[in-house]
Each structure stands twice: as C-alpha cells, then as structure tokens.
PAVEXNU-225921 format. One line per 10 residues: number of its first residue (from 1); their letters; for each residue x, y, z of N, C-alpha, C. Coordinates in pm, 1 decimal. Example, Ala and Ser with C-alpha at 12.3 -4.5 7.8 and 13.67 -1.06 7.14 Angstrom:
REM residues 2
1	AS	1319.0,-569.0,780.0,1230.0,-450.0,780.0,1320.0,-330.0,780.0  1285.0,-225.0,708.0,1367.0,-106.0,714.0,1290.0,3.0,787.0
//
This chain:
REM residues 242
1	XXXXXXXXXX	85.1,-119.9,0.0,0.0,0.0,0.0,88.4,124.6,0.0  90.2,205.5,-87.3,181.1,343.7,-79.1,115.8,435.8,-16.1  201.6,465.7,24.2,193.5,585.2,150.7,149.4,699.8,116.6  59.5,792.8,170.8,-15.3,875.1,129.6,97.2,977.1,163.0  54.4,1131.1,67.4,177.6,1238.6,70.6,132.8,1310.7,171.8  285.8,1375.3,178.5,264.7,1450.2,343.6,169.7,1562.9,322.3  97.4,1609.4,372.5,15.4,1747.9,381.4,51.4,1886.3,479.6  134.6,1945.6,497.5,144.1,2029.0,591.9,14.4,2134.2,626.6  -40.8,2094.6,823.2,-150.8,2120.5,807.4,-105.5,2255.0,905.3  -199.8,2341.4,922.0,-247.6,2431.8,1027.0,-315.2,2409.1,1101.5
11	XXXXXXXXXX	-382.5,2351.1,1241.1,-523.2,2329.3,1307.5,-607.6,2259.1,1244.3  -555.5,2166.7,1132.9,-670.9,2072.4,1102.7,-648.6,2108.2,898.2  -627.8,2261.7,927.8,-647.0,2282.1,748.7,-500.3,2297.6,655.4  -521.3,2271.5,564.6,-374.8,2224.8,451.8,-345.2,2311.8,446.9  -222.7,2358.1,427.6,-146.6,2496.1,396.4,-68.0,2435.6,254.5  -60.3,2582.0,205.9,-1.2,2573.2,57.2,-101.4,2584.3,-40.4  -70.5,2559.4,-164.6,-203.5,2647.1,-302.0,-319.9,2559.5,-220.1  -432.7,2692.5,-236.6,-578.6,2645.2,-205.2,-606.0,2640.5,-35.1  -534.4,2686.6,22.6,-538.7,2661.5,163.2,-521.6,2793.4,231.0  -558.4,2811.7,368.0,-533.7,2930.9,444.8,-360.9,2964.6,466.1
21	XXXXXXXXXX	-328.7,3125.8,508.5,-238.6,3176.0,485.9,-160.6,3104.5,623.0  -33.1,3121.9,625.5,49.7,3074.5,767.0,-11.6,3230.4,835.2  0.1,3171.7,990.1,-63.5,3275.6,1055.0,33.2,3386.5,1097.8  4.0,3499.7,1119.1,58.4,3621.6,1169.3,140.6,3580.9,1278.3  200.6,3622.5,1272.0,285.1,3629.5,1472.4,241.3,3775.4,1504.4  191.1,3745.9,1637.5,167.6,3909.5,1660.1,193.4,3914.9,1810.1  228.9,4025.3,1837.9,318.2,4002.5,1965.2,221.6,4146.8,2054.3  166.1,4082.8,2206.9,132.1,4230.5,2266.2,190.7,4216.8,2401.5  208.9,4350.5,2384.3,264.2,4439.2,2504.1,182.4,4521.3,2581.1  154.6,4445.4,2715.6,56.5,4520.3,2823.6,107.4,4518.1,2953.4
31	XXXXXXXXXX	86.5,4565.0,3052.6,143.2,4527.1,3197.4,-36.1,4505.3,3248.2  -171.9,4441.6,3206.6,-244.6,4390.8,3243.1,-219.9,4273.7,3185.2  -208.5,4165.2,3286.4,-234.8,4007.3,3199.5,-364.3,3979.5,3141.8  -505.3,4069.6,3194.0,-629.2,4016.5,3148.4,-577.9,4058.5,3003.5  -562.4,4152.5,2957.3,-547.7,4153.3,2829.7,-453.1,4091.4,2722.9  -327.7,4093.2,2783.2,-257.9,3977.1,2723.8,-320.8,3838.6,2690.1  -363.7,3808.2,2795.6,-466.3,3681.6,2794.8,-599.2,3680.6,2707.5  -664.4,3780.6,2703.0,-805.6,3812.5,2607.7,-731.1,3838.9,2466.1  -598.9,3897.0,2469.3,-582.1,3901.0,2314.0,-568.1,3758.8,2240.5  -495.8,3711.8,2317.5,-446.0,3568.1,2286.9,-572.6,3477.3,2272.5
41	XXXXXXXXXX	-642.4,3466.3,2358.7,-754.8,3392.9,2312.8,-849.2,3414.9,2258.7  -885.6,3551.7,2215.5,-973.8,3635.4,2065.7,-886.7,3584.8,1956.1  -758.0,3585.6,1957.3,-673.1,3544.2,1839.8,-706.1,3366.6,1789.4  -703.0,3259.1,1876.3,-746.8,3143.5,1879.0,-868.9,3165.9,1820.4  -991.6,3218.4,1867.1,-1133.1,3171.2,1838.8,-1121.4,3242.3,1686.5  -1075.2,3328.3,1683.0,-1052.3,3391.9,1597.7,-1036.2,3297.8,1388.5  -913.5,3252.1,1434.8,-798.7,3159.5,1384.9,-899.8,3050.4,1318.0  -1002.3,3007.0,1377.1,-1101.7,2906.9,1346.5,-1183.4,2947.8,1190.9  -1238.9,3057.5,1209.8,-1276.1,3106.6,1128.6,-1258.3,3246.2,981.5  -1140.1,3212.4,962.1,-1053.5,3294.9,910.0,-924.2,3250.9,826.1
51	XXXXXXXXXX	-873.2,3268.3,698.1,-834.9,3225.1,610.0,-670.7,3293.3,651.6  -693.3,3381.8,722.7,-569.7,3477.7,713.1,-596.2,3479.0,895.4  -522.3,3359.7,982.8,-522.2,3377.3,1113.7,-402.0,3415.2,1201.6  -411.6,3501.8,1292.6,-321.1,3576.9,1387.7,-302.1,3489.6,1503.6  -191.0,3441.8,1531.8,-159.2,3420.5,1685.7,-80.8,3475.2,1714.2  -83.1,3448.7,1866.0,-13.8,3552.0,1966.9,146.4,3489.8,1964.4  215.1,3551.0,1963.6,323.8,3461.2,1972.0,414.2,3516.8,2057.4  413.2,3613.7,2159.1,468.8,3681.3,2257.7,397.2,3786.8,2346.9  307.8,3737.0,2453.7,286.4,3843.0,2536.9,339.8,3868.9,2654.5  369.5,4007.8,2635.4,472.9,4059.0,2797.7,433.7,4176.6,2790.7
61	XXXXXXXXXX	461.9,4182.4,2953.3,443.2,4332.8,3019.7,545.4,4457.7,2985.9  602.3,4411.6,2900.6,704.7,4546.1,2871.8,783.6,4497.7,2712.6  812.2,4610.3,2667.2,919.3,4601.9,2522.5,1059.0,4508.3,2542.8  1106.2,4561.0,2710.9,1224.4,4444.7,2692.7,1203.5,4359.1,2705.8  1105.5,4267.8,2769.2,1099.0,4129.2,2737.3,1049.7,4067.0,2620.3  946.9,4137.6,2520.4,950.7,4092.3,2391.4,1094.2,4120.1,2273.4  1149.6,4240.0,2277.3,1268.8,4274.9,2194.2,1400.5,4129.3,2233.5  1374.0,4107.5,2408.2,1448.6,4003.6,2458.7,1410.1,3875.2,2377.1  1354.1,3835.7,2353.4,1276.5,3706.1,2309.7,1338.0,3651.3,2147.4  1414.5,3761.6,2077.9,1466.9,3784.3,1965.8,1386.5,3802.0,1859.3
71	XXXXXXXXXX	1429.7,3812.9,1758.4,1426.7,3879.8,1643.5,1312.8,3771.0,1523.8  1205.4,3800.1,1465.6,1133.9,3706.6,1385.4,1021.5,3633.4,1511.4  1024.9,3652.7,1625.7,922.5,3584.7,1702.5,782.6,3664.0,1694.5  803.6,3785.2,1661.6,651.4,3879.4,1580.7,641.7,3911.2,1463.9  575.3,3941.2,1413.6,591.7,4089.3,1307.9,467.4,4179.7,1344.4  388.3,4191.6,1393.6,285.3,4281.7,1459.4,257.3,4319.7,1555.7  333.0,4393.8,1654.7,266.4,4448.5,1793.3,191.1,4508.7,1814.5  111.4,4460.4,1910.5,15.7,4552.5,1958.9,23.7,4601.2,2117.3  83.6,4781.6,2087.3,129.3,4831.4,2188.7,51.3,4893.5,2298.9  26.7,4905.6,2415.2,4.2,4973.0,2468.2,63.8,5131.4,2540.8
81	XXXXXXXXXX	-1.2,5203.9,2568.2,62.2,5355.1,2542.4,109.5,5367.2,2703.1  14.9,5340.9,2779.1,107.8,5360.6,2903.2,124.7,5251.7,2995.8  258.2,5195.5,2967.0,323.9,5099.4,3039.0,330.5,5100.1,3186.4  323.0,5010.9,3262.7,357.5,5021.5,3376.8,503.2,5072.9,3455.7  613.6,5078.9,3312.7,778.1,5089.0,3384.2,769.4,5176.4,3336.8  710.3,5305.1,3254.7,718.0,5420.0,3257.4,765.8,5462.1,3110.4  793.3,5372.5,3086.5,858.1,5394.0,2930.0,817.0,5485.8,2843.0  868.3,5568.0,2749.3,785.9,5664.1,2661.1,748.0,5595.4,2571.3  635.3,5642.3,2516.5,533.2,5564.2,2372.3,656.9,5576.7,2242.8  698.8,5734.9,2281.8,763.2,5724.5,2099.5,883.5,5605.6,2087.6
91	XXXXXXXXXX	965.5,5634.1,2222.0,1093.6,5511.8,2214.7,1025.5,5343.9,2175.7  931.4,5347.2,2304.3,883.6,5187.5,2263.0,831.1,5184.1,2082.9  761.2,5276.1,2034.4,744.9,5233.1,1892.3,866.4,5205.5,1837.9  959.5,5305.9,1808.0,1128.7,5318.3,1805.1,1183.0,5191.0,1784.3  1194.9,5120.8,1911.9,1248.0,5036.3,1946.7,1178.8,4934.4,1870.9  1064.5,4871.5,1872.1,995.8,4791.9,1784.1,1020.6,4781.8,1674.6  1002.2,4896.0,1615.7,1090.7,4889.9,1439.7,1184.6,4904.4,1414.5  1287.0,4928.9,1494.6,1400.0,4864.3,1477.7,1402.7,4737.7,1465.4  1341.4,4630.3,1583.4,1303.9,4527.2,1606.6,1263.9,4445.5,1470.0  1204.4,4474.9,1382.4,1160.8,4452.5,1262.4,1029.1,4432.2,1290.0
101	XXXXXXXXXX	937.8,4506.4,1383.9,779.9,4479.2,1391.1,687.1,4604.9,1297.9  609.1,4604.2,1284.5,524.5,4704.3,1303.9,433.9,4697.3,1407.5  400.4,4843.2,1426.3,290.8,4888.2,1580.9,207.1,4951.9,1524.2  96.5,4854.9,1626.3,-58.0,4919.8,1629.9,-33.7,4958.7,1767.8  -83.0,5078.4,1810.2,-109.6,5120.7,1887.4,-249.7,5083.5,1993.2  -255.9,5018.4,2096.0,-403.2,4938.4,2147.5,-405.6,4974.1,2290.8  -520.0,5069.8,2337.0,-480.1,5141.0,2472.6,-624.7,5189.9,2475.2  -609.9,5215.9,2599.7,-786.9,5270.8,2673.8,-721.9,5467.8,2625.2  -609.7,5478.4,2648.3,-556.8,5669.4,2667.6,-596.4,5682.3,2583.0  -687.0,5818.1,2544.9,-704.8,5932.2,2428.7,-585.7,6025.4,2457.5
111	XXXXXXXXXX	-483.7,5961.2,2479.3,-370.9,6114.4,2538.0,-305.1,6162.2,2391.4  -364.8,6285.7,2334.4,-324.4,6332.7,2213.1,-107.2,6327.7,2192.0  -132.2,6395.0,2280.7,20.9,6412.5,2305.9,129.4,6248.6,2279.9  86.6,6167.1,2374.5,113.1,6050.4,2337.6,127.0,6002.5,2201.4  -27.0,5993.3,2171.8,-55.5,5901.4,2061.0,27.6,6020.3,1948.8  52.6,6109.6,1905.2,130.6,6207.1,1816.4,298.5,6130.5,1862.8  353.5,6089.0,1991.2,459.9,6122.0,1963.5,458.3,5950.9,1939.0  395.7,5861.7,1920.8,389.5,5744.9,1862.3,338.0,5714.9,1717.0  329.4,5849.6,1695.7,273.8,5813.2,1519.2,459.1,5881.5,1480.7  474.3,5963.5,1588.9,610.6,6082.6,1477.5,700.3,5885.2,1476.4
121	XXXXXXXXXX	682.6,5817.6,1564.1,791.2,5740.9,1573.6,753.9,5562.7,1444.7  617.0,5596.6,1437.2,593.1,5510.5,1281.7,499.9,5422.9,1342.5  385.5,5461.8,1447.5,297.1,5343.2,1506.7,231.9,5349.3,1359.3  157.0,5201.7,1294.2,87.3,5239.3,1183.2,-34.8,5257.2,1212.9  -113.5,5214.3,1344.4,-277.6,5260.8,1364.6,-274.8,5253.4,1509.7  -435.1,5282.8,1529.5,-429.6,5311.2,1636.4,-612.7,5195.2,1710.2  -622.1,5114.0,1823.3,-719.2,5063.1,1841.3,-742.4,5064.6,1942.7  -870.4,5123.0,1986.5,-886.7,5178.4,2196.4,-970.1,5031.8,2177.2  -904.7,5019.6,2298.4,-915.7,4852.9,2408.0,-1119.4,4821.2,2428.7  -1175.5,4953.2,2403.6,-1330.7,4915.1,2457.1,-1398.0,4881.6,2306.5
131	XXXXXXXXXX	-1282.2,4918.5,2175.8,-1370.7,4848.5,2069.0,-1415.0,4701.3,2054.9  -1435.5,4613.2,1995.1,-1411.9,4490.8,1971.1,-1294.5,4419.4,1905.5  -1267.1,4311.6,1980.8,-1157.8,4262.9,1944.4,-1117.7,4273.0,1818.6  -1206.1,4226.3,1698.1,-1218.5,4178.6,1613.2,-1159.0,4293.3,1551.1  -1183.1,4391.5,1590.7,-1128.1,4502.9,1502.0,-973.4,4570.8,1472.3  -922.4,4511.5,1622.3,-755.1,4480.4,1654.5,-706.0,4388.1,1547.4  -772.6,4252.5,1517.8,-731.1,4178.1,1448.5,-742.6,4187.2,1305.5  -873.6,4252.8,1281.2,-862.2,4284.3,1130.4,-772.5,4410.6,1085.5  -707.3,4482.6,1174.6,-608.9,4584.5,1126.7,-452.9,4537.2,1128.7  -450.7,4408.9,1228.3,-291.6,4320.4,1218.4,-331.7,4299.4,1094.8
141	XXXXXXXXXX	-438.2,4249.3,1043.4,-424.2,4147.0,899.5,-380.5,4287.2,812.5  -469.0,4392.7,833.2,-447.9,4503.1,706.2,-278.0,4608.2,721.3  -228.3,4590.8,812.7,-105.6,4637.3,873.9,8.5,4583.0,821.2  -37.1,4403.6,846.1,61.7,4288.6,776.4,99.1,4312.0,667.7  -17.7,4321.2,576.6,-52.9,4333.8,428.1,-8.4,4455.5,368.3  53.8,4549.5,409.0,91.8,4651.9,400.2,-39.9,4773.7,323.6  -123.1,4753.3,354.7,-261.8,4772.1,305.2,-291.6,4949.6,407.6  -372.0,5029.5,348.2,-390.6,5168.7,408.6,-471.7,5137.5,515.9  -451.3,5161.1,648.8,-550.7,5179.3,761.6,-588.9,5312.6,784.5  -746.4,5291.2,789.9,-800.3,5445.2,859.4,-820.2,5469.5,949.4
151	XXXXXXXXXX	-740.2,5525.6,1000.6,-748.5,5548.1,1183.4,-835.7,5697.2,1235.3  -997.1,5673.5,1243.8,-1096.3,5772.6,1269.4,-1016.6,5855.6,1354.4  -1026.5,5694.7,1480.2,-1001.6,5734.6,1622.4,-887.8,5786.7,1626.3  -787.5,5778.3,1585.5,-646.5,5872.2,1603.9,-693.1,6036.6,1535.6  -745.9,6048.5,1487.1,-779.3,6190.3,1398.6,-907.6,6233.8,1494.7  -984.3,6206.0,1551.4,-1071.8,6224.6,1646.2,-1002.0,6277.1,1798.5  -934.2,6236.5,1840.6,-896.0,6290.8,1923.1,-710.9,6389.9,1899.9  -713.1,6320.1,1796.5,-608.8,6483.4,1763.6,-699.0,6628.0,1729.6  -814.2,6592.8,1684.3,-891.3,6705.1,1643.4,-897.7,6815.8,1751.7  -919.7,6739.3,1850.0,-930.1,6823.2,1998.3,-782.8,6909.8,2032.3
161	XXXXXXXXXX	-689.6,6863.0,1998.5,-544.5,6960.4,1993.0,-551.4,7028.7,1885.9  -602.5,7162.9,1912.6,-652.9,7236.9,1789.0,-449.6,7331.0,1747.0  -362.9,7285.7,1843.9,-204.8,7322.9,1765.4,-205.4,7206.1,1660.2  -206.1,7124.8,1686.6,-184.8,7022.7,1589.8,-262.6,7022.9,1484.8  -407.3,7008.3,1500.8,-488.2,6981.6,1394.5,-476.5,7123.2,1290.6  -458.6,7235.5,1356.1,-470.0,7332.7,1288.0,-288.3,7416.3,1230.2  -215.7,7296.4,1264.5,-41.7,7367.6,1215.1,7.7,7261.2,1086.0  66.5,7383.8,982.9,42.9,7328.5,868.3,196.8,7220.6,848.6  215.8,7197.6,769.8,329.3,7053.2,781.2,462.1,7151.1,742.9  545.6,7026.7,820.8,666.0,7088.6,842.3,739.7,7082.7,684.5
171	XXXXXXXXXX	904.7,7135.2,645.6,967.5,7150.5,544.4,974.6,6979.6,513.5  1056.3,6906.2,632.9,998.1,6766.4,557.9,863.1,6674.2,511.9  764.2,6709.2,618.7,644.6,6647.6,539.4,603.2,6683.6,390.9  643.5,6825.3,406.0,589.5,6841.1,253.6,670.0,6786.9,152.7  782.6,6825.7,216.4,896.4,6737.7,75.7,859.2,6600.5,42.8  846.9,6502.9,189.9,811.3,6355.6,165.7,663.5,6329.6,133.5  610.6,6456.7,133.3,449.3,6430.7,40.5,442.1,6435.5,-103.9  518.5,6544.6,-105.8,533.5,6594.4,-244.5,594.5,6425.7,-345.4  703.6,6377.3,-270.6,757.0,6270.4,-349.0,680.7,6189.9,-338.2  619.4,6150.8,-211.9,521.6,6046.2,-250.3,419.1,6053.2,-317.1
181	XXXXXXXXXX	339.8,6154.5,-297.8,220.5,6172.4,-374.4,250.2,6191.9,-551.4  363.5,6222.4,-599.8,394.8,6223.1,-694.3,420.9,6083.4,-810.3  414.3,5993.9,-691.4,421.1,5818.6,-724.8,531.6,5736.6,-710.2  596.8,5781.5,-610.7,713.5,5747.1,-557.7,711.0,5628.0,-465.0  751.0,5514.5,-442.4,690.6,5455.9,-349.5,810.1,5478.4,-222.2  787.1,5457.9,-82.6,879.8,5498.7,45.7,996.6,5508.2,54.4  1031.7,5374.4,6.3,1173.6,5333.9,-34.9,1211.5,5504.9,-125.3  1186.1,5471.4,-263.5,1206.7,5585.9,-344.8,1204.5,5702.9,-289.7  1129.5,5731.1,-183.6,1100.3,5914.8,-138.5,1239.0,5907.0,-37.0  1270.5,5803.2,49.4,1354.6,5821.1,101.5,1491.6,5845.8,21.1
191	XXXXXXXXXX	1502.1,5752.2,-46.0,1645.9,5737.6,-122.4,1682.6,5888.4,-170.2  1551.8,5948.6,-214.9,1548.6,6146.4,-250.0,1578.0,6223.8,-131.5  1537.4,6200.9,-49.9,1593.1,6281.0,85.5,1663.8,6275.5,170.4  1748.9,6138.5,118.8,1903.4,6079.0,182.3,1862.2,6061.4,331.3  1693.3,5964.9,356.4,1703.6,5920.9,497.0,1673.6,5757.1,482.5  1616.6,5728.7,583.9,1581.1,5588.7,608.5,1434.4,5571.6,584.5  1389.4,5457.1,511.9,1255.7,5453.7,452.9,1144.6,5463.6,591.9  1185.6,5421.5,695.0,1132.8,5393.2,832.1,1095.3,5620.2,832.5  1261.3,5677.3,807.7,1194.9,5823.7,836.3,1105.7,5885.5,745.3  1117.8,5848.5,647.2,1032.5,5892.6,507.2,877.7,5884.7,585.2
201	XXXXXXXXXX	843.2,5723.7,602.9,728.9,5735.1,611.0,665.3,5758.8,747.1  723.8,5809.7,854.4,713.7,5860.0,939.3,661.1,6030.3,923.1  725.5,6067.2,780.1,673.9,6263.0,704.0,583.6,6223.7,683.0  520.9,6100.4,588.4,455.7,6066.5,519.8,332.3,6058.7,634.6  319.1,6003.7,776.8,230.6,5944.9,799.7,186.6,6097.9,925.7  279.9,6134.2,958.3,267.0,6281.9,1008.5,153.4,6363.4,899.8  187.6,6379.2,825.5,122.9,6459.7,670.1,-49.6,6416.0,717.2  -54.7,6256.1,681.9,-153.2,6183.2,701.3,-246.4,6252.2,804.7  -170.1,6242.0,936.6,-242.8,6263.2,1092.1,-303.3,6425.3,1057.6  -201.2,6533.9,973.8,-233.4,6657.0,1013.9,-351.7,6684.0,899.7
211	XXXXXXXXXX	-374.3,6639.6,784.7,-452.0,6600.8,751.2,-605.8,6580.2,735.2  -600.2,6440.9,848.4,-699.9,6382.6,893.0,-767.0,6433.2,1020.4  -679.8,6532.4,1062.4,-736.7,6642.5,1192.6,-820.7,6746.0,1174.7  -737.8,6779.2,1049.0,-849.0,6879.4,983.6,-936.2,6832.6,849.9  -996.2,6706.2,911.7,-1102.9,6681.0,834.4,-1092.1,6693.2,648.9  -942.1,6601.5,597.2,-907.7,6654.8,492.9,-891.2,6462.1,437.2  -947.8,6463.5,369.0,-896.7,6279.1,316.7,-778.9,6261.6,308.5  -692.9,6187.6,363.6,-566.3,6140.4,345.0,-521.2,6018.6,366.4  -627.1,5910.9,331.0,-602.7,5782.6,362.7,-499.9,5707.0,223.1  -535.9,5735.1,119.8,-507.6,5700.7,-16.1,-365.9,5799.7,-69.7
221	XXXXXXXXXX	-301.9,5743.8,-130.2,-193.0,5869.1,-203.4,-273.5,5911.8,-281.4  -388.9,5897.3,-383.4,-474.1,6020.2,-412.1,-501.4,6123.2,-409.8  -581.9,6099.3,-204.9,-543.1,6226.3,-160.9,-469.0,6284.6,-72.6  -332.2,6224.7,-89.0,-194.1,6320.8,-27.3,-192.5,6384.5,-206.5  -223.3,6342.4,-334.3,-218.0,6376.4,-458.2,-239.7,6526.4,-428.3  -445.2,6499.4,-415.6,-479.7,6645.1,-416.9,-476.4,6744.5,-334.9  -427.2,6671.0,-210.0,-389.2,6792.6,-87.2,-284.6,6869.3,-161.8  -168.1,6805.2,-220.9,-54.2,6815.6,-219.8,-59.8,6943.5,-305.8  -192.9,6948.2,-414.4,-189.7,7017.0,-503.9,-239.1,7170.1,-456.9  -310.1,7163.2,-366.9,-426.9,7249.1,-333.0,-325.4,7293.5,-256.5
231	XXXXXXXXXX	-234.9,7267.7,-138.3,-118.5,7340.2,-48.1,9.6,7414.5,-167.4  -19.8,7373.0,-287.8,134.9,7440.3,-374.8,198.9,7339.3,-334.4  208.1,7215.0,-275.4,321.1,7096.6,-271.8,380.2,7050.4,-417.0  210.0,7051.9,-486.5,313.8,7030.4,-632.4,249.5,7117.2,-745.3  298.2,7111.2,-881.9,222.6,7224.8,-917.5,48.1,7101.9,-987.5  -9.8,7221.9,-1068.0,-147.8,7184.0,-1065.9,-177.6,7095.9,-1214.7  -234.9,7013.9,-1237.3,-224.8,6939.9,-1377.4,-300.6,7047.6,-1480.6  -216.9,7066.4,-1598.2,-279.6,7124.2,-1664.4,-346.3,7033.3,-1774.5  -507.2,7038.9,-1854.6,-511.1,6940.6,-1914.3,-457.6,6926.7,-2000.2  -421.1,6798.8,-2074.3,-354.6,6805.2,-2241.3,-256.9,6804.2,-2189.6
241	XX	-160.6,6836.1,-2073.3,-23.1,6806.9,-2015.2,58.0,6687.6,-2022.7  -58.9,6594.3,-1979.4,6.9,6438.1,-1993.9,-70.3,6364.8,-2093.2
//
C-alpha cells in the first residue's frame, strides 16, 4: 500500500495552493495580563474562522521582554501607550521597528500628546481597548498586508489639539508628500531625501495625521495627490499636459 503524501496542516487545514495563509505572529505588550490573555484567546477563536489567522506569539508586560525574546518571534505588535515601567510611547514604537515589527497602537488613553509622539515614531494605527476585538485583528491582517488603515479614532482625538490639527506641515512632510504623492513609493522618497525609509514614512504618515485632523482625506496617495496640489506641494495638472 503506498503511503499517502505529506500534507502540511495548520489546526486541522492544509497549507499551501488552495489553503489558508500561515498565521501572523503578533506580539502584545501590556502590563495587564487580562489583556494579554483576552488578546491571545480572541486570536485562537478567531484563527477558526478565518483564512488569514493571527496568533499571539509573545505576550509581555514590557518592550524588553519581547525585543528580549529575539528577532522574527513577531511581526505585529500591539502596543500599549502607558506601560507600567514608565517607558515613553515614541521610544517603545522606536524600538519595535528597529526590532523589525510594526505597531498598532491598542490602549484605553485618548492622550493626544502621546498618541502624536507614537505616530512621529511610525505606530501604523491606532485601536482603543473598549472596541471589539475583532477590530484589533482585522487591522494586524491590514497592517501585515501593508494595506492603508483608517485610523478615525487617532484623527478624532487629535482634532481636539486644535495646535496640531490646525499647524500646517513641516519643510519635511511636505517634501516627503510631495515625493510620494507624486508616485514614488517609500523606499524611493527616502532614497530622494538621503534618509531611512522607516523616516520617510514617518513625514509621510505625520502629513496623514495633520490632515486627517483637519477633516481633509488622506487615507489614499490620491489624496496626499490632491492635498498636495491644493497646499502648492506640487504644481497643478494642466489638461492636455500628460
């Protein structure tokens, strides 16, 4: 009788053509265990029903014990803003991408101040702890995917810091708007402004926030396009031009 071929499974289902994706590693950082624990097991029930499933693959009460844990054991954190050891939000994002993660930002604080100096540092969204789980997890998947997240709630309560929402972008955002919105992709805008693609899109996502404060679309390079146009970032299409 010949031996049947190997199948490499996931929880029961085949992986490889026709099968669900290998799952996320996603790593959170809380100094509450209920939540460490509720993420982890929203991620499981989760996992059941879902083609593209997230597990937890590191929860700790602080950045050094996940950064400790080494390198490839995440690619998605989900951070919380105020730690129990005191740590600042912008370093812990910092530190993470260095790490090679990206950060969602996942916290009960509306603290404007905070959540700004965790976007200047490249958090890519933002998810308060009283939404539903589900909604943490469908932004790891869209985060992973390198896919645009719309973060209401981060632009909702920047709105209320009427310096911010209402101060127009600095000499680099506009430069790294201008290149991007022009069709540049991160990599490329950086390589033009002789920084690191990590700082590029850090102008880029600043631009975004100031933006989206003042009630201006900036989810799409579209419209960083037509902001870009309407601020003099770039000049205006004339028709018959292209």
């Amino acid at each position: 009788m010949a031996a049947e071929p190997y199948e490499a499974r996931y929880r029961g289902r085949r992986l490889g053509a026709g099968g669900p994706a290998l799952p996320i590693r996603l790593g959170v950082i809380d100094d509450h265990e209920a939540i460490r624990v509720g993420v982890t097991g929203a991620a499981m029930i989760d996992a059941a029903a879902t083609d593209v499933p997230v597990r937890v693959t590191r929860a700790t009460p602080t950045v050094d014990a996940l950064v400790g844990a080494g390198r490839d054991v995440c690619q998605v954190v989900a951070l919380d803003l105020s730690l129990g050891d005191g740590s600042s939000p912008g370093i812990n994002v910092h530190r993470l991408r260095e790490h090679g993660c990206k950060v969602i930002i996942y916290s009960l604080a509306d603290d404007a101040e905070a959540l700004k100096e965790a976007l200047a540092a490249g958090a890519a969204g933002y998810v308060r702890k009283a939404e539903p789980m589900s909604k943490l997890l469908d932004m790891v998947r869209d985060v992973h995917a390198g896919r645009e997240v719309v973060c209401r709630e981060f632009a909702a309560v920047l709105d209320d810091d009427r310096e911010f929402s209402g101060s127009t972008l600095t000499e680099k955002e506009r430069t790294a708007v201008g290149l991007y919105a022009s069709g540049l992709s991160i990599d490329a805008t950086a390589a033009r402004m002789g920084c690191s693609a990590a700082t590029a899109k850090t102008y880029v996502d600043r631009a975004k926030a100031k933006y989206q404060a003042q009630n201006r679309p900036a989810t799409q390079k579209v419209h960083l396009f037509i902001n870009a146009i309407k601020d003099g970032i770039l000049p205006p299409i004339i028709p018959g031009s292209r």
